[in-house]
N, C-alpha and C positions, 0 to 999 in steps of 0.2 A: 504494500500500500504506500502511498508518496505520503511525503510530509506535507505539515501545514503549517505556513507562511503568513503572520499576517505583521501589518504595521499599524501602530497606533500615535499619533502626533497629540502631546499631551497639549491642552488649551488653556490651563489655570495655573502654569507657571508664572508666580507673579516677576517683577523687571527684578533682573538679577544687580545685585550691589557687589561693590568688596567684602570680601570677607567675608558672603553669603556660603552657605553648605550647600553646596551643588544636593549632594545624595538625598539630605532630609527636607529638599523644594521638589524633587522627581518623584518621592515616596510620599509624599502627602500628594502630591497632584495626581499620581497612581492610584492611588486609594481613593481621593475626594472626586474622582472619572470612573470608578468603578471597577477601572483597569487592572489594579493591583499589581506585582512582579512578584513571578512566578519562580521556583528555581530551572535553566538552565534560560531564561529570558536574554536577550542581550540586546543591553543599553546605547542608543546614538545617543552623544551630545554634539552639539558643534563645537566650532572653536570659539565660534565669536561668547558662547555661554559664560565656557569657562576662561577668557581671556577677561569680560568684565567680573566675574567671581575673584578672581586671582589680583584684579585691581591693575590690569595691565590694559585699560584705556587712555585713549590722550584726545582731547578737545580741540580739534582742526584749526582752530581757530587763534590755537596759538602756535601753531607750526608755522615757521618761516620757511616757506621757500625759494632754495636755491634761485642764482640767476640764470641759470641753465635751464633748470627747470620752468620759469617764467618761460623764458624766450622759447621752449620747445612748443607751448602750449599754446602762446601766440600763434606760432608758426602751422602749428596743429589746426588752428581758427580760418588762419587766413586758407590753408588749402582744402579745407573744407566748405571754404566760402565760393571756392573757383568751380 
C-alpha cells in the first residue's frame, strides 16, 4: 500500500520576535488547529522564521548602500526604460 503524504501550513502562528521559542509557537499552533504532531511528523520552518527568532533582522532602512550598488541600479532603471 503507498504512503500518505499530507501538508499542513499552520495559520495562528502569531509575528515571531527575538528571542521567541520557535518549538513552543509551532506546538501551541499544532494543537490550537487541531493538527497536533505526531511522532515521526517532520517539521518545515523557513528561514526567514527563524532568522527573526534568532534576532538576526536588520531595518533596510538603515543600510547604506554602496556607490556601486546605487549606480548599478540606476543603470538597471535606465535599460529597463529603453
Amino acid at each position: 500500500m503507498g504512503q500518505k503524504i499530507e501538508f499542513f501550513g499552520l495559520q495562528t502562528i502569531p509575528e515571531v520576535s527575538a528571542g521567541d521559542n520557535l518549538a513552543e509557537l509551532i506546538v501551541s499552533a499544532a494543537k490550537g488547529e487541531m493538527v497536533g504532531i505526531k511522532e515521526r511528523d517532520i517539521i518545515i520552518i523557513t528561514s526567514k522564521i527563524v532568522s527573526k527568532a534568532m534576532g538576526l533582522v536588520e531595518n533596510l532602512e538603515k543600510i547604506m548602500s554602496s556607490k556601486r550598488a546605487l549606480a548599478r541600479n540606476i543603470s538597471q532603471r535606465c535599460l529597463s526604460e529603453v
